[in-house]
BAFIKE-732601 format. One record per residue (C-alpha): residue in one letter; x, y, z. Coordinates in steps of 0.25 Angstrom, whole numbers. Layout:
  res      u      v      w
    A      X      Y      Z
...
This chain:
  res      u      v      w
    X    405    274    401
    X    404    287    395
    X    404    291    379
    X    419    295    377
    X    409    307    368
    X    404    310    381
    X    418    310    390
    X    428    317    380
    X    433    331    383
    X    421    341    382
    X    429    349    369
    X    423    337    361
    X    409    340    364
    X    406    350    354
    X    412    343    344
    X    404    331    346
    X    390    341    345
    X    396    349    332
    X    398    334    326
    X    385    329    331
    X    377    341    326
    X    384    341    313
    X    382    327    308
    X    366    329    313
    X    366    340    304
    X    362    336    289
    X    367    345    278
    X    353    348    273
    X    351    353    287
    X    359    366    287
    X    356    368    271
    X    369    360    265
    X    366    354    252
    X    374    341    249
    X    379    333    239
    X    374    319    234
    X    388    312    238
    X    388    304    252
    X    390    312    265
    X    396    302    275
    X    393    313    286
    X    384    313    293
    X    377    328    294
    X    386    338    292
    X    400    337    288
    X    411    345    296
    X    415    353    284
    X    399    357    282
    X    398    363    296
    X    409    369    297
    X    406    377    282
    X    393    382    289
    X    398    385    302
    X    407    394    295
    X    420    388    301
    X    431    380    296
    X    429    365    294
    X    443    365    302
    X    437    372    313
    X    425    363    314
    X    432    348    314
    X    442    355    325
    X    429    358    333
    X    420    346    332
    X    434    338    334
    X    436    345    347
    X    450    353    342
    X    442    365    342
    X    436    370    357
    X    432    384    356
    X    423    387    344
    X    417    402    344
    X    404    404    346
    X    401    409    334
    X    407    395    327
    X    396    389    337
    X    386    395    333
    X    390    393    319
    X    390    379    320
    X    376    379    326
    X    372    387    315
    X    379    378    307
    X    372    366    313
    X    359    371    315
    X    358    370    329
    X    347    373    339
    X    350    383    350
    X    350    371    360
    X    364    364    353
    X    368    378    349
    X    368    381    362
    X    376    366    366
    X    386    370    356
    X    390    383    363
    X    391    375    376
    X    399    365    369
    X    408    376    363
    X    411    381    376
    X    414    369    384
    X    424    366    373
    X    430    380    376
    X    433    378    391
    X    435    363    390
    X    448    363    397
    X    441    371    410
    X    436    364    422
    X    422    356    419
    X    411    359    429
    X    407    353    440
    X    396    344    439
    X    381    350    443
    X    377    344    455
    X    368    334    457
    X    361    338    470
    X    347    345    469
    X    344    357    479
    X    333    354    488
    X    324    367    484
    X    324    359    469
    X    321    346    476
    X    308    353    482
    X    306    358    469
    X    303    344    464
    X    294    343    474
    X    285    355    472
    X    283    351    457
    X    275    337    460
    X    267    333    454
    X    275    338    441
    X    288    327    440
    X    300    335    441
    X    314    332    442
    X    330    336    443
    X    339    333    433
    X    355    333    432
    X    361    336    418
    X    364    323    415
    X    348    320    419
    X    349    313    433
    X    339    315    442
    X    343    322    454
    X    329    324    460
    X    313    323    457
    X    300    323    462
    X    293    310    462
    X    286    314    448
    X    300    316    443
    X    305    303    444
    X    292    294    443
    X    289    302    429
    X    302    294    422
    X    295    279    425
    X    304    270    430
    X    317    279    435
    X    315    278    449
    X    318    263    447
    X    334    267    445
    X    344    272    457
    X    344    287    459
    X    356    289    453
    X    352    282    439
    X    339    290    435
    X    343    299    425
    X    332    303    414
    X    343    300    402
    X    345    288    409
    X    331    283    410
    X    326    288    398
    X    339    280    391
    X    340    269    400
    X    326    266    407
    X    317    257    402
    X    304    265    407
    X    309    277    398
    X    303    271    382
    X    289    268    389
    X    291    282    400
    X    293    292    385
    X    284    290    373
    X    294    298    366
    X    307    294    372
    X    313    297    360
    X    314    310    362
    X    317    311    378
    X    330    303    375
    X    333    314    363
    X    332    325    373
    X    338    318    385
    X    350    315    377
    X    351    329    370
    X    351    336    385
    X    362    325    389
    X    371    329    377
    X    368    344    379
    X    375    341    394
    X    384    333    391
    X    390    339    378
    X    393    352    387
    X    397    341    400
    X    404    330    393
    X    413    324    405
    X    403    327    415
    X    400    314    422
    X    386    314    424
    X    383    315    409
    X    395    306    404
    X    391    295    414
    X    376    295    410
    X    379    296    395
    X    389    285    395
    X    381    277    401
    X    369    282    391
    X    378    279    380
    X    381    264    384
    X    367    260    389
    X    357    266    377
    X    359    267    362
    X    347    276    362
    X    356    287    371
    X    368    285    362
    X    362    288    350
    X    355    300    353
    X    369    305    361
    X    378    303    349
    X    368    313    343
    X    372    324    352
    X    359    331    353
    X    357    342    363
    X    343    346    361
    X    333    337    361
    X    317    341    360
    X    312    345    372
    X    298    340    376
    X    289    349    384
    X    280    338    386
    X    282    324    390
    X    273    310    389
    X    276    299    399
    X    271    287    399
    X    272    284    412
    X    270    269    419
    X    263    275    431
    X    255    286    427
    X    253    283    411
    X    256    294    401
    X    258    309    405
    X    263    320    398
    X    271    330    406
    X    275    344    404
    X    291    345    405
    X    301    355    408
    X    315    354    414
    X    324    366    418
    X    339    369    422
    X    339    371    440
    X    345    384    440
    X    356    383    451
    X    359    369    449
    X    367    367    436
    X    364    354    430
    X    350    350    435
    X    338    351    428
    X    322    352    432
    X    312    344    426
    X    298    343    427
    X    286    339    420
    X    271    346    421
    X    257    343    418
    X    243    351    416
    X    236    350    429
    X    223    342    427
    X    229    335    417
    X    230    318    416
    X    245    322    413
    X    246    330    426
    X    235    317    435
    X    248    306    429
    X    258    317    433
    X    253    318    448
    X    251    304    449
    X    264    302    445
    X    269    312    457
    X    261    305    466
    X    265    291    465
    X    280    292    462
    X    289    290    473
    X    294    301    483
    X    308    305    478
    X    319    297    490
    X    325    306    500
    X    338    308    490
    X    338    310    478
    X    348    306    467
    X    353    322    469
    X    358    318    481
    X    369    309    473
    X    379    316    468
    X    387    306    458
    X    384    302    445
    X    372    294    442
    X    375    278    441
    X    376    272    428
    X    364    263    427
    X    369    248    425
């Protein structure tokens, strides 16, 4: 079962990252000097952002309270000024600011899950580099055999489980795969807020993060952080089971033409051990089966 955070009416969501961002925001940060008595809030208080936004401490509660739907972009922009945010949540505030405009329209349609057959032979020219298709809520919809052997241990679950949140979260392989898990779970979970937080009833995400939520105390306190930037890593260490430790280039990309699915591959140096362990890995993984979990158009089943 879903988060109710995650299910309400989408108007909520940008009161739920103004919240979020404020009480993460100490008063020292943005140059506030306070007193010796006890503060009982955490970061900011209301009346303190709203004093450097430049707007009305009325005005601010009716918006992190969801009474208020269609702030200017000049109050945004305040309020990331305010906050100090990074262009990657400044730019997450605006989308939240103008979902909660046009709440009452027609959602989208969901992105289709079906990978085109020219990105399927794609996959297939970059071996020996791994390489994959993602949906937005991190399925994987396709893959070369590199791909899917580089996370250890995934092709043991059904097509429709294997999910990198999921296995990074959920998977006992993932601690002893990532010497520095603690930060792919950070990323991975600021990317699934990004999508969800502009997304909220979308079923794909709500089902995936529900079940998240009830199956790992490690996901649930970095959701309740709302994060929607994490650090990206240009290069990764495995310590793989079958080909021991190798460090990858990566870099993943949004498939023009198919909204909703991402690109991700990972290189190395030719001549290098690094690139010998990463055609090792190309060679001994198994062939990817005739379908693929693309071919399945539902939602991925909760793993029990």
């Amino acid at each position: 079962m879903a988060d109710q955070r995650t299910t309400t009416s989408s108007d909520t969501e940008l009161g739920r990252f103004l919240r979020a961002r404020r009480t993460q925001t100490s008063p020292e940060q943005v140059g506030l000097t306070i007193g010796t008595g006890l503060r009982r809030t955490p970061g900011l208080r209301r009346e303190e952002l709203a004093t450097l936004a430049g707007i009305s401490i009325d005005y601010y509660v009716r918006l992190e309270r969801g009474k208020e739907t269609r702030p200017s972009p000049s109050v945004i922009d305040a309020l990331a000024r305010a906050l100090q945010l990074d262009d990657e949540e400044h730019q997450h505030l605006r989308e939240l600011a103008a979902r909660s405009a046009r709440y009452a329209s027609e959602p989208p349609p969901p992105p289709s899950r079906t990978v085109r057959p020219h990105l399927k032979l794609l996959l297939e020219t970059m071996r020996p580099s791994p390489a994959y298709i993602v949906s937005r809520s991190m399925d994987f919809l396709a893959w070369n055999p590199g791909g899917l052997a580089l996370y250890a241990g995934l092709d043991d679950w059904p097509l429709k489980q294997r999910n990198i949140a999921r296995y990074l979260f959920l998977h006992p392989a993932a601690h002893e795969l990532f010497p520095d898990w603690d930060n792919q779970v950070r990323g991975c979970v600021a990317r699934l807020r990004a999508q969800a937080g502009t997304a909220p009833d979308a079923p794909d995400l709500t089902s995936l993060v529900g079940e998240l939520l009830l199956k790992s105390p490690d996901f649930a306190k970095l959701w309740e952080r709302y994060d929607v930037t994490g650090r990206k890593r240009i290069h990764k260490t495995f310590h793989h089971p079958h080909v021991g430790v190798i460090n990858l280039s990566a870099q993943s990309m949004d498939l023009e033409g198919t909204p909703g699915q991402r690109l991700g591959v990972y290189v190395a140096e030719p001549g290098t051990s690094d690139y010998d362990a990463m055609l090792l890995l190309d060679m001994t993984a198994p062939e990817p089966a005739a379908h693929s979990a693309a071919k399945d158009e539902a939602s991925p089943r909760t793993q029990s």
